[in-house]
C-alpha positions, 0 to 999 in steps of 0.5 A, spaced: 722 579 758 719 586 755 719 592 759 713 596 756 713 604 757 706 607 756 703 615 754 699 619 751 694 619 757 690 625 760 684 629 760 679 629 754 672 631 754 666 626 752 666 626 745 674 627 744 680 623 743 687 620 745 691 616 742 695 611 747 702 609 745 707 603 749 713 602 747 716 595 748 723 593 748 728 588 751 725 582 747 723 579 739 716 584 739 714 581 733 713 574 737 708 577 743 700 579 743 700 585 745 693 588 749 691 594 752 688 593 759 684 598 763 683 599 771 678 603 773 677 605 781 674 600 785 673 595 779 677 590 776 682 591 771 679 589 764 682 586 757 680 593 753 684 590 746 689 586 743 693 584 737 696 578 736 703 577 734 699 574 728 695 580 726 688 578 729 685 584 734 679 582 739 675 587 743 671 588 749 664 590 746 664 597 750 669 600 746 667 596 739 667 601 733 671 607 738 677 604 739 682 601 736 689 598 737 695 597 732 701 595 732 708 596 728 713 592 729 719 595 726 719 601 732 716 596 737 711 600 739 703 598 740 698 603 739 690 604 742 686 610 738 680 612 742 675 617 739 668 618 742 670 617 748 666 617 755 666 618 762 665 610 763 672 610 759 676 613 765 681 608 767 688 607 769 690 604 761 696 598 762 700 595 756 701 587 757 705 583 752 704 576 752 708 569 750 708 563 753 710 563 759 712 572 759 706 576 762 709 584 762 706 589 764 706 597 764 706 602 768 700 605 766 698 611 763 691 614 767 685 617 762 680 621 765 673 623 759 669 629 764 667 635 761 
């Protein structure tokens, strides 16, 4: 298993940026996908990035060219870079770290895009 701690979440204007950052620990980091998920009020929760264990991302199309997802697997930690950001981007951001069997999950970390 993996226990996942996010932050960097907050209030932004439309048109800014946030940087997200999870910290993993209690597994081989190395080996898992890791992806950034989001849950707005009212809707169901979406894949918004992933990174595999291997280097390949993947991306909603919403969010393609704005975000970002990284990953450094000597701190253990993933990140999710997100510029131009828009009202529609609110959510409750979740860290998830997959392999075979293992599906963990962060606490969440809530980002709110209003002027």
């Amino acid at each position: 298993q993996v226990q996942l701690v996010e932050s960097g979440g907050g209030l932004v204007q439309p048109g800014g940026s946030l940087r997200l950052s999870c910290a993993a620990s209690g597994s081989i980091f190395m080996f898992y996908d890791m992806g950034w998920y989001r849950q707005a009020p009212g809707k169901q929760r979406e894949l918004v990035a992933v990174m595999t264990s291997s280097g390949n991302t993947n991306y909603v199309d919403s969010v393609k060219g704005r975000f970002a997802i990284s990953r450094d697997n000597v701190k253990n930690m993933v990140y999710l870079q997100m510029d131009s950001l828009k009202p529609a981007d609110t959510a409750v951001y979740y860290c998830n770290a997959k392999r075979r069997v293992v599906d963990d999950w962060g606490q969440g970390t809530q980002v709110t895009v209003s002027s």
